[in-house]
KOLPADO-964044 format. One record per residue: residue in one letter; x, y, z of N, C-alpha, C in turn. Coordinates in steps of 0.05 Angstrom, whole numbers, plus 5000, padded with zeros to 4 digits. Layout:
N
AXYZXYZXYZ
...
END
This chain:
634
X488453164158488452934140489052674155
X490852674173491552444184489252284206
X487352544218485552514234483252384221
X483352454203479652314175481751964166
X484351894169485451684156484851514175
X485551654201485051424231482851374240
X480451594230478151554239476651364211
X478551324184476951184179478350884177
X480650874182481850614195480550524208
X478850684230477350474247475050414247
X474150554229471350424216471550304203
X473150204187473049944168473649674192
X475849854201476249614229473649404241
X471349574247469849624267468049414240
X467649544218466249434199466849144186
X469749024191471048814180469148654202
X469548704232467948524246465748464245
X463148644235461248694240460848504209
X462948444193461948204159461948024175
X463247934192464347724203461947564217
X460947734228459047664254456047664229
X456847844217453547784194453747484176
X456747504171456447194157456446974167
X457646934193456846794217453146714210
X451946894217449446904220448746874199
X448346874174447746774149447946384156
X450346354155451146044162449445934178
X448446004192447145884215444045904208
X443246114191440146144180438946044161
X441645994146440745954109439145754105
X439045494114437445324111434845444111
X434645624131431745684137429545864114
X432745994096430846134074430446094052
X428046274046428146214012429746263995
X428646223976430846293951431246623951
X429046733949429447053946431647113960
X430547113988432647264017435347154012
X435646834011438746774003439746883988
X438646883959440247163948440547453946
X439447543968438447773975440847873978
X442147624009443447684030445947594014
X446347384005449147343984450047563978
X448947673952448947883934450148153968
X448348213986449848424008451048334015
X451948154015455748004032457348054015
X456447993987459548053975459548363972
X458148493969457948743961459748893990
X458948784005459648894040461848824037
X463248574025466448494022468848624012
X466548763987468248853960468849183972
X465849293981467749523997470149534014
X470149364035471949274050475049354043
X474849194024477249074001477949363994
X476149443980476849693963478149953980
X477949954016478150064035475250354030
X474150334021472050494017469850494037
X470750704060468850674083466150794086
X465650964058463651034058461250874047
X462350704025460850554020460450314031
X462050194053462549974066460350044089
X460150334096458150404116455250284107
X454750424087452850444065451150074064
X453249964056453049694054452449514073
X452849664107452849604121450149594135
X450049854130445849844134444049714122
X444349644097443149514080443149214094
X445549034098444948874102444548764125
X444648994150443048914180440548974174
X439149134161436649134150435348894140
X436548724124435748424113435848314132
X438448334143438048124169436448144190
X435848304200433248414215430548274207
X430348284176427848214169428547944155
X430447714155429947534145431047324162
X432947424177433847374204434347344224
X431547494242432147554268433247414281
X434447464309435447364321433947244345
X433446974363432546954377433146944399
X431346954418432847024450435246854454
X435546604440437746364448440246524437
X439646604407442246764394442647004412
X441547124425441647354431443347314458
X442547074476443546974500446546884494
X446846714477450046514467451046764458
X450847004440452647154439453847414462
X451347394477452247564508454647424520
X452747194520455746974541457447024530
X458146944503460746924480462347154484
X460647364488462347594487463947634511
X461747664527462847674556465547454568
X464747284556466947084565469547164550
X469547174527471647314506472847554521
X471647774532472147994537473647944571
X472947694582473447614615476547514607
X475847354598478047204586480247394569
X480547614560481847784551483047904573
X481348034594482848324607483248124634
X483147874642484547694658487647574653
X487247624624491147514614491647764616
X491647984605492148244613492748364635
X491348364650491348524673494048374697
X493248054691495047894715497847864689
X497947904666500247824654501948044650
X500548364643501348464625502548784641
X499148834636498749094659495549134663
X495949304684493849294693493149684713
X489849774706490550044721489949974750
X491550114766490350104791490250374809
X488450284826487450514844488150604874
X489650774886490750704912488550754933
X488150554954485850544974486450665001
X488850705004489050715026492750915025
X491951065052494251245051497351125059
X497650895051500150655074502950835057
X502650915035504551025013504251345020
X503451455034503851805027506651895039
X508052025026507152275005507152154976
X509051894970508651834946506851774937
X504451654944501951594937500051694953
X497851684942495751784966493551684954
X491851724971488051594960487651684942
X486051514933485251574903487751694871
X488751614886491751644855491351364843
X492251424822491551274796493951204770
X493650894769497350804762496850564746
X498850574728499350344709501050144729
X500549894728501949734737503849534718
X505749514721506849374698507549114710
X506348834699506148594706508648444702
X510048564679513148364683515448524676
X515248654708517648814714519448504723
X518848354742520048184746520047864737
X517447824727517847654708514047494694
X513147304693511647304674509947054698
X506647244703505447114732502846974716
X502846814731501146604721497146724729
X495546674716492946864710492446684742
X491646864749489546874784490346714799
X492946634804494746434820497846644827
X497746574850500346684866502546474867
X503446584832505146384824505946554801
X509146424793510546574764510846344735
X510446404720511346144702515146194699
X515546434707519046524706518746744724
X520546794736521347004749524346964761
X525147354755527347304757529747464782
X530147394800530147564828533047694818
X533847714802536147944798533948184787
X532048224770529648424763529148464789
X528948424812527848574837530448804848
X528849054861530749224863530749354883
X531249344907531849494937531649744927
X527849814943526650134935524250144918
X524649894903523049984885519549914896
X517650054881514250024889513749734879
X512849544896512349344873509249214894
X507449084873504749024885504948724882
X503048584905503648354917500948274926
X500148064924497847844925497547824956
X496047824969495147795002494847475001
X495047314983494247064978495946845003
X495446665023496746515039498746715061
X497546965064498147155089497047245114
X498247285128495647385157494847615157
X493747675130492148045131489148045135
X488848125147485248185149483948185128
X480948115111480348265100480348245072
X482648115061483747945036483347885023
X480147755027479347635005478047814984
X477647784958476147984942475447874915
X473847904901473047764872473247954856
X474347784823475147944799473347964786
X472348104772470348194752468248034761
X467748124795465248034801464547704797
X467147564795466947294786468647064801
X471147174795472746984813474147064830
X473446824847474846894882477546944874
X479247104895481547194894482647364911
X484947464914486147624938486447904930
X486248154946486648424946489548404937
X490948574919494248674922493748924938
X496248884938497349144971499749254943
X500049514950502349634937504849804961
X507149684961509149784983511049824970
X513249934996517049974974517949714989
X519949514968521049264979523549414980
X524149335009526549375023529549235030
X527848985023529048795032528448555015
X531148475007531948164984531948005001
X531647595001533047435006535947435014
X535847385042538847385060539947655062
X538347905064538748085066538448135097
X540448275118540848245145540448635151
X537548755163537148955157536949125190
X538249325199538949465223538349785228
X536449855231534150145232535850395255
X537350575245536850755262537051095247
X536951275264536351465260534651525235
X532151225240530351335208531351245186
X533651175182534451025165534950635163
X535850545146535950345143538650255139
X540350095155543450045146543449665146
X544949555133544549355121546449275102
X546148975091548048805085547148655059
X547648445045546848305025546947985041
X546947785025547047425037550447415034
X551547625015554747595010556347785032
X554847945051555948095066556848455062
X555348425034556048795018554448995028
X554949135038553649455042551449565031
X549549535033547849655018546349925015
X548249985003549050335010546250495002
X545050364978542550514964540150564978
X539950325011538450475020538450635037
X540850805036540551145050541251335030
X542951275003544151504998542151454963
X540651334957538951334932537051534935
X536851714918535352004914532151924919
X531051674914528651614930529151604959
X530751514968531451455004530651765026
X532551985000532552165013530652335038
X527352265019525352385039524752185052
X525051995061523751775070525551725094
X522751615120524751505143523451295151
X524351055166522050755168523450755200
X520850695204520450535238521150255235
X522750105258522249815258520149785271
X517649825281515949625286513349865287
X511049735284508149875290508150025313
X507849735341507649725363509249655378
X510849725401512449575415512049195414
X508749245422509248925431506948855415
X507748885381506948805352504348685361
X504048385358501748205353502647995378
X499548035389499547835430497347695427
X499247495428497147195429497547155460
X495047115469494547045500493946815495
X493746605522492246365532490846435554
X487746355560486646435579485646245605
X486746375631486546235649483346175665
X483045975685481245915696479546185706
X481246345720480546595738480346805713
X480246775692479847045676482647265665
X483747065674487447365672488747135645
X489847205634491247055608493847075614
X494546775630497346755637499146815620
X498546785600501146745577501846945561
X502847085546502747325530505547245499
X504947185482507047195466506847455445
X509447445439509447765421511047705403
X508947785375510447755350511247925344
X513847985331514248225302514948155284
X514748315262514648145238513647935221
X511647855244510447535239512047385248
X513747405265515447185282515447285304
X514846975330514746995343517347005354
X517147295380520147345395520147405419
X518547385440518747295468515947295481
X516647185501513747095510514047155542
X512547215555511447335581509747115592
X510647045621508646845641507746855661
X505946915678504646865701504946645715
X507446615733507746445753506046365772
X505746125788504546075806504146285832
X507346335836507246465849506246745858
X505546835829504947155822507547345808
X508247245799510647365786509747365759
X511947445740511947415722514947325708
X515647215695517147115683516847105654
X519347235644519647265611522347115596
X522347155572525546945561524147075532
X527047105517527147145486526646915476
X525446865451525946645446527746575431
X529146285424531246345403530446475378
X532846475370533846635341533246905342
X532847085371532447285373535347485390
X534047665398536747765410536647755438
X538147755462538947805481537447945496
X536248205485534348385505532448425481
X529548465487527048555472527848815457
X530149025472529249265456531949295435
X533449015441535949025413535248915396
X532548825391530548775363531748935338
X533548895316534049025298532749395299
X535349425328534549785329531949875345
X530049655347528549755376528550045392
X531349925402532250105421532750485420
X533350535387533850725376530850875377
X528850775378526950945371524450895403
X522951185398521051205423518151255406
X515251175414513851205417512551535427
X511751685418511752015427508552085420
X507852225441506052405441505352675459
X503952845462504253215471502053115489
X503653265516501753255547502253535545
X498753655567499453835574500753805603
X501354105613501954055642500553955654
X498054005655496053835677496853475680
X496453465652496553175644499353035650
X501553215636504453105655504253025682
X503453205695502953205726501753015738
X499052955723497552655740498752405719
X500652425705501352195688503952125698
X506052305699508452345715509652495739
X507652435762507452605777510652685796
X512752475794515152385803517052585792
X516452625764518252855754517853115755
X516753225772516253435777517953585805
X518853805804519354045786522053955776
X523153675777526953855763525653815737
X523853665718523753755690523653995684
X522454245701522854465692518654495681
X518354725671516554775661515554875628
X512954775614512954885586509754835582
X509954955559505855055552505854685541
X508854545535506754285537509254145534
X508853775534511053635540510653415517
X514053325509513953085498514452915513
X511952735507513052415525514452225510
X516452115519517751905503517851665518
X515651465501515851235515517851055497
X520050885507522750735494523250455508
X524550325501526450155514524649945526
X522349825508520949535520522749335518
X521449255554523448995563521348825575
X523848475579521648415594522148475618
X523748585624524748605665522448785669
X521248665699519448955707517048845696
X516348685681513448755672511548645692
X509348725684506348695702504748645694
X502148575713500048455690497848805679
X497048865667496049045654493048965634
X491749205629488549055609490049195586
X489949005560490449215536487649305532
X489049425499485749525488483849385478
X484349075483481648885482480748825504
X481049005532480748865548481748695566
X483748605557484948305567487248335588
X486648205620488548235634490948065629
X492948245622495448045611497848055615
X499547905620502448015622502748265597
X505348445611505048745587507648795593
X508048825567511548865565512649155587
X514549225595515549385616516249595595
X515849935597517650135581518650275598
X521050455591522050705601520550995596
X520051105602518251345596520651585604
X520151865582521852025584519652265588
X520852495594518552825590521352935579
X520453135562521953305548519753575547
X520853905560519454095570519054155545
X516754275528517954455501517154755502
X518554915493517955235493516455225467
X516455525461514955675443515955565414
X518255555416520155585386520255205374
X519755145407520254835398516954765387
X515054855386511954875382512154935359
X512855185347513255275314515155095299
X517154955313518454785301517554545295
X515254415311513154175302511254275286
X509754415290508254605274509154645244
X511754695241512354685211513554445198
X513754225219513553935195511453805203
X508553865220506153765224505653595201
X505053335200504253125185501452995196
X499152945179496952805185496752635161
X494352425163492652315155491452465139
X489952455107487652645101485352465121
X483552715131481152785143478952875127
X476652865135474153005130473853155155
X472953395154471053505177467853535163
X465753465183462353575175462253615207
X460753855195459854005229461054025249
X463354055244466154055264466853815274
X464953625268467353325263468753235250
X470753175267473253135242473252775246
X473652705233474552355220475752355203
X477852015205479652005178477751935148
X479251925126478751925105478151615109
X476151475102475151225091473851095116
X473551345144471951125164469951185156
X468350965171465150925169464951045188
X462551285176461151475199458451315198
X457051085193454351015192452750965221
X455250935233454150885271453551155288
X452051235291451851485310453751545328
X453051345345455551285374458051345361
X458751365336462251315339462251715338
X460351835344460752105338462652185363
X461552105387462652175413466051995412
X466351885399469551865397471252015373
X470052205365470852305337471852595357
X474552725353475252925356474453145346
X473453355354472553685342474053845330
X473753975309474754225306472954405287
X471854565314469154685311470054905290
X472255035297473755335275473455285244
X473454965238474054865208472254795189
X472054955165469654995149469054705143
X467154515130466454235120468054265096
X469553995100472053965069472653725084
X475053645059476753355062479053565063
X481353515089484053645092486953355089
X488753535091491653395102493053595105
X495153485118497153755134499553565124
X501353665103504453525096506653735096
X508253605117511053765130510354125127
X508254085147506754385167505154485138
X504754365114502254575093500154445095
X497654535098495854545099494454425071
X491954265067491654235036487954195041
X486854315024484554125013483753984991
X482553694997482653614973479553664959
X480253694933477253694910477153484902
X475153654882474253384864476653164843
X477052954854478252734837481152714848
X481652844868483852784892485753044890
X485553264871486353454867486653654895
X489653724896490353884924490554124915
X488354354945489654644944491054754970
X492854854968494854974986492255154997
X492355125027490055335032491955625052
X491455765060493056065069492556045089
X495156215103495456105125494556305152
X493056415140490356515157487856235166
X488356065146486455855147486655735184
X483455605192484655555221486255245231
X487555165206488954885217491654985223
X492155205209495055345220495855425247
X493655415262494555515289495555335300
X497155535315500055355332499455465361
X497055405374497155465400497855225408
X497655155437498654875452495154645442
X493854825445492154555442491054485414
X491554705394490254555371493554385360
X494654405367497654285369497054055372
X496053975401496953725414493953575405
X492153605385489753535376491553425350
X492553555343493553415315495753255314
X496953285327499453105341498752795349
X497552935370496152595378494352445368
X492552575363489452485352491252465310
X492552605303492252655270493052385253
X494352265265493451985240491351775248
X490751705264487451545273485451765270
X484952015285483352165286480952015295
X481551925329479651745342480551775378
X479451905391479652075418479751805436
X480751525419482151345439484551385443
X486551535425489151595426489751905446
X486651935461488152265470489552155494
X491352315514492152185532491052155560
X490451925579489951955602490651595620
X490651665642490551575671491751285658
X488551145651487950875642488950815612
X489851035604489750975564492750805563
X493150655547495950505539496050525511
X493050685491494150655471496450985467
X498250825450500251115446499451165412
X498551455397498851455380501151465362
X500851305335503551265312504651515297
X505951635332507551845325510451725345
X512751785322515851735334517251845343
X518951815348521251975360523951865348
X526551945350528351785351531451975341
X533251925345536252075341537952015317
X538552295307540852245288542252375288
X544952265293546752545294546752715315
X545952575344545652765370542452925362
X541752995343539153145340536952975348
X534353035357531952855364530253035340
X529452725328527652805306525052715313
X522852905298520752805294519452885264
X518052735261516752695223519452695195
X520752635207523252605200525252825196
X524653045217526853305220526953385239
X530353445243530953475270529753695276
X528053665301526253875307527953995334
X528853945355530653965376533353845371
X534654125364538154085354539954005380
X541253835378543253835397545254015417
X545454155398546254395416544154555444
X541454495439539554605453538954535490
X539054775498539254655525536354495537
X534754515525533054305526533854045532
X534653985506535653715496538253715519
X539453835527542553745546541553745571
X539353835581538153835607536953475604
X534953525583532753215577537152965578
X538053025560539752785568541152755603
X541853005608543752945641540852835660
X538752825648535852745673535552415671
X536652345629536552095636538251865641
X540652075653542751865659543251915686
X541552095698541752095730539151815732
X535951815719535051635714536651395719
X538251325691539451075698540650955716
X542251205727543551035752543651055775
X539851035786538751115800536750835801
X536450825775534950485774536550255792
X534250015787535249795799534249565775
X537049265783536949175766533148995770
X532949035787529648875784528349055767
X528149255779526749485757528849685739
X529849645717532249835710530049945690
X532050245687530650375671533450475658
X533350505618533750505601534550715585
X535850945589535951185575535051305554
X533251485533533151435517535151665506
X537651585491539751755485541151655451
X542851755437543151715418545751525409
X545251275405546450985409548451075393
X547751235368549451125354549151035324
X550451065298548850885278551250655280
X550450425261552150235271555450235252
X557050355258558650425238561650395256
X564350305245566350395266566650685258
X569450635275571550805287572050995247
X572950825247573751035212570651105201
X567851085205565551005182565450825170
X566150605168565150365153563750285168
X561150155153559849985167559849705184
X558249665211559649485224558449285213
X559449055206557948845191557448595209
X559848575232558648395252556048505272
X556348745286553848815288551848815274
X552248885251549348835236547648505238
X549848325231549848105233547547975262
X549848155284548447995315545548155326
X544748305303542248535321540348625299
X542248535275539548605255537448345245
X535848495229533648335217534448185195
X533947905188534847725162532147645148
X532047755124530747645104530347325092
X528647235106528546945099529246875064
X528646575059529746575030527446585015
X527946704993524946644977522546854989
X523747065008521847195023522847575014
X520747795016522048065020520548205033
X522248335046521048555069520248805050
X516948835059515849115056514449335072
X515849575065515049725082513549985066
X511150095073509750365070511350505071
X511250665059512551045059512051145082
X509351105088507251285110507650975128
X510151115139510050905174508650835188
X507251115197504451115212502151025207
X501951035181499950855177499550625155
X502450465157501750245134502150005155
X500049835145500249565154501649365136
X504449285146505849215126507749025138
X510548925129511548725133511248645170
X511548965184512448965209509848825220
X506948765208505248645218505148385213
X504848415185503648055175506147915156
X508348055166511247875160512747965118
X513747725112514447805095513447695074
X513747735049513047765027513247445003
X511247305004512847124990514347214963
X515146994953516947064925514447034908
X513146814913510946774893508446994892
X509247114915505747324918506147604901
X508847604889509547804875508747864854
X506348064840505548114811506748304797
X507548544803509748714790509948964807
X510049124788510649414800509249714786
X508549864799507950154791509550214766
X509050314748510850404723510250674718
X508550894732507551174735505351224741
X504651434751502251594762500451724740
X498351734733496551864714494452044719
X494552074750491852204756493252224793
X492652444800491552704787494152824787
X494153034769496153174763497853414781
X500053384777500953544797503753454799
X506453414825507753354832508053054831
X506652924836506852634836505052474803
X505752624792504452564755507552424752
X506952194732508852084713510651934734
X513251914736515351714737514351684775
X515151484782515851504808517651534824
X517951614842520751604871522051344870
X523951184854524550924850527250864831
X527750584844530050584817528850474793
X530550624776529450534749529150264745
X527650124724528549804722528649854690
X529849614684531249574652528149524629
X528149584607525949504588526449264585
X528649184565530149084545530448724577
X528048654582528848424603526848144585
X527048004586525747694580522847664586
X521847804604518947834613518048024602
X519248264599517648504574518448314551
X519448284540520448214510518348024511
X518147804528516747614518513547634516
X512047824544510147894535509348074504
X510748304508509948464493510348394464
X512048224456513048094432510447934428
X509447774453507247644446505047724445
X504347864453501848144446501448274415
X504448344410505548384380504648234355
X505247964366504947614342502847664348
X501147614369498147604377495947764348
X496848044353495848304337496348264307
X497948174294499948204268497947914260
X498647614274496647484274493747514270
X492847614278489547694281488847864252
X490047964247489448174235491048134201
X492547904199493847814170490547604168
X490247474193488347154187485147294177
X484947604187482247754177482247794153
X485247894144485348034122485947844091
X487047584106486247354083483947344076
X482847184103479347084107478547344092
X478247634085476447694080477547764040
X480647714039480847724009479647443996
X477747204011477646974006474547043992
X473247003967470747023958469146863969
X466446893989464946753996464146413984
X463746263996463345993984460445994005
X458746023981455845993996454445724000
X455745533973454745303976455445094002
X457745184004459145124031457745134052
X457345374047455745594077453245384084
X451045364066449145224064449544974066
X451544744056451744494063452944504095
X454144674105454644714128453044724149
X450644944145448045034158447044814179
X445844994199445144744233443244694220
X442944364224441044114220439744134186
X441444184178440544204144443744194125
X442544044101444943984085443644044053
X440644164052439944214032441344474023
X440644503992440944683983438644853974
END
């Protein structure tokens, strides 16, 4: 019963418009007819009215044919009417889901993996436009907003508008120019002073408070953040007469923080710049974390040929590159090419056995992939170039599918982003040394510029780093402290150290520490002299997926104004990440819901009292006709 009331609620609905638009059209023709048809069509308007009225949808249907039928034949429509009501509509309908979408909510689609595990490609989400307050249509701008509604953790999406992102530009309904949103977790408020170690985040407020929620908030829990992409982020060169680019500056964050020079003499010469720290690698925790990727022996051997034999021996090695400075540096080609001053690192080897292999092996983390014909590539490159085949990594064993590997399970994806756990007979499970060190190195680019050799400097966006004496990787301690591995790898790098010289020193990579005293409280003057500060009116964002989000650590921070709202749940595809998100809650009951949705409310209640007058109002035909284009006869 209730199903035949709603279905015919909306046919009268559907039908109230459809008088509307016929009497419209009457007005505009009547001059043109005779006497017959005018009362033809009279006589079917009111009749079409009185159903209406009476809520009688069967006869209102009824009524309804009848008089597109007259109109048809006493009325057609001409290409001009046919044209002005396309536009009309269209514009009506542009102009509708543009206050909507930038005011209200809006669905969106995730492009890119910068959010996994919480998000992933192709997931599918309501966005709710005034979580924080009420944004002005296609401008990176608020008419109110209110920065106590912002919430350390929470997902919120943001306008690329007046940023240094690649790529940015993009048009709305195929119409108006405009900027891509990016969707990240904001980490970071205004005057917020923020200090990275063991994977975590420790930190302060502009008032000096603890900000405890981002380690111990039940979203924090799975999550670990890198401070920076790349050691030496974003390098602006100047290029010299002879072809070498004397100059080298290095951004993070979008701020510039030291710069490298080619002396006359042949030297090089470096300096922090202000408002930075003291040494390059006490960059808000720098220092805490290494760069890592799996050599075999061979490759240890012509890469580190010096440490050989006291490292000892294993079916394969972690390298840990740490501790960029400028002491020591040299001129070097990056991966554009360019002969340039290049920041100085410490380099570590760590031997691994059998157990330490099954122990990476079972938090193995990738990129989703495609394999065709045993090529494997990431999810969204362009395979359209032939040539890029010979830089694409193999894995001949692996049937054609789209995969991902999350903390060591295996998955394929189907149709509409849907994951199956695949068994572990499957062949991505093997844990020999080399399908290991294929997925390791190569698994979030999945591009055989990251494999390792001689000439290569790219390192792939895999980490390293300590908590608690343990050395983690993918964010679990994979080599426990207790392990004589690990107590051999530390007494090698403190014979290292002080063995160095201060021209060339080399840097330990060992476990600093989080920044806390003597009792556990947090150190707040340290934080102060070594961490990161949130400009005003600005917030730091960072990806879930470290490895691969391009995010504050690239193209800086966040205006206040570029802010449109936030994720409010997942809808597609179903599974583990359906409905609420990993986040702190935010309040309903705020001035930007109330005010939209209240006005959406008046909007509706409006619309629909001014129909329901207008249509209890009895036609005035004489009207209609003294009204009529370019005619006042009757």
């Amino acid at each position: 019963m209730f199903f035949k009331k709603f279905i015919a609620f909306r046919v009268l609905g559907k039908l109230r418009r459809q008088l509307g638009q016929l009497h419209r059209l009457y007005k505009a023709k009547a001059h043109r007819l005779d006497i017959h048809a005018k009362q033809q069509i009279q006589t079917q308007l009111s009749q079409f009215r009185i159903t209406l009225l009476e809520k009688d949808a069967e006869g209102a249907l009824q009524a309804s044919h009848q008089l597109q039928a007259s109109a048809l034949r006493f009325m057609p429509k001409t290409l001009w009417d046919k044209a002005r009501d396309f536009v009309g509509a269209i514009g009506f309908a542009l102009l509708v889901a543009v206050v909507i979408r930038t005011m209200w909510f809006e669905p969106y689609t995730i492009p890119t993996g910068s959010m996994r595990p919480t998000l992933k490609e192709g997931d599918f989400l309501v966005v709710s436009k005034t979580d924080y307050g009420i944004n002005v249509p296609l401008q990176p701008a608020h008419f109110y907003f209110d920065p106590k509604l912002v919430q350390r953790g929470g997902i919120f999406v943001f306008s690329g508008d007046k940023m240094d992102i690649p790529d940015s530009d993009t048009t709305y309904f195929y119409l108006f120019p405009g900027k891509k949103l990016y969707v990240k977790r904001l980490l970071g408020k205004p005057g917020d002073t923020l200090y990275f170690y063991g994977g975590n985040i420790y930190g302060i407020d502009a008032a000096g408070n603890e900000l405890k929620e981002l380690r111990e908030s039940s979203w924090s829990q799975s999550l670990e953040h890198i401070p920076f992409i790349r050691f030496d982020g974003k390098v602006d060169a100047s290029l010299s007469k002879q072809g070498i680019f004397t100059e080298a500056l290095f951004s993070q964050m979008h701020k510039p923080i030291a710069k490298l020079s080619l002396t006359p003499i042949g030297t090089i010469a470096g300096e922090m710049l202000p408002g930075t720290a003291d040494r390059y690698s006490d960059l808000w925790g720098f220092k805490n974390y290494a760069m890592s990727r799996l050599l075999t022996p061979e490759q240890a051997k012509q890469l580190h040929p010096n440490a050989f034999p006291e490292i000892g021996e294993g079916p394969l090695y972690l390298e840990l590159t740490h501790h960029p400075s400028l002491q020591g540096a040299q001129l070097a080609r990056d991966e554009n090419n360019r002969l340039r001053p290049d920041l100085a690192v410490s380099t570590s080897l760590l031997p691994l056995n059998q157990s330490h292999i099954e122990e990476i092996a079972r938090h193995l983390v990738t990129c989703r992939f495609i394999v065709e014909n045993g090529v494997s590539y990431r999810y969204g490159f362009n395979l359209k170039n032939p040539s890029a085949l010979s830089y694409l990594p193999r894995l001949p064993d692996v049937p054609d599918g789209t995969y991902e590997i999350q903390n060591g399970k295996a998955y394929q994806i189907l149709l509409g982003g849907i994951t199956k756990q695949l068994p572990l007979e499957h062949p991505l499970y093997r844990t020999d040394p080399e399908r290991l060190q294929l997925l390791y190195n190569l698994g979030i680019e999945f591009i055989n510029y990251y494999s390792p050799s001689k000439n290569n400097r790219l390192h792939p966006s895999r980490y390293a780093y300590f908590r608690d004496q343990d050395l983690y990787l993918f964010g679990a301690p994979i080599i426990k402290k207790e392990d004589p591995a690990l107590t051999s790898f530390l007494q090698r790098e403190r014979e290292k150290q002080s063995m160095s010289t201060s021209v060339r020193p080399y840097f330990p990579f060992k476990d600093e520490g989080a920044p806390l005293n003597s009792d556990g409280s947090l150190n707040v003057d340290f934080i102060r002299k070594y961490g990161l500060t949130v400009p005003s009116k600005m917030y730091l964002a960072l990806g879930d997926n470290h490895a691969m989000s391009a995010d504050s650590r690239q193209f800086g921070f966040v205006p206040e104004d570029n802010i449109r709202g936030g994720p409010s749940f997942s809808f597609w595809p179903p599974g583990a990440r359906f409905g609420q998100l990993p986040q702190p809650s935010y309040p309903h009951l705020t001035f930007p819901n109330l005010f939209v949705w209240c006005g959406a409310i008046l909007i509706g209640i409006s619309s629909s009292i001014y129909v329901r007058r207008k249509l209890r109002k009895p036609f005035d035909f004489e009207r209609d006709l003294y009204h009529s284009k370019g005619n006042c006869q009757t």
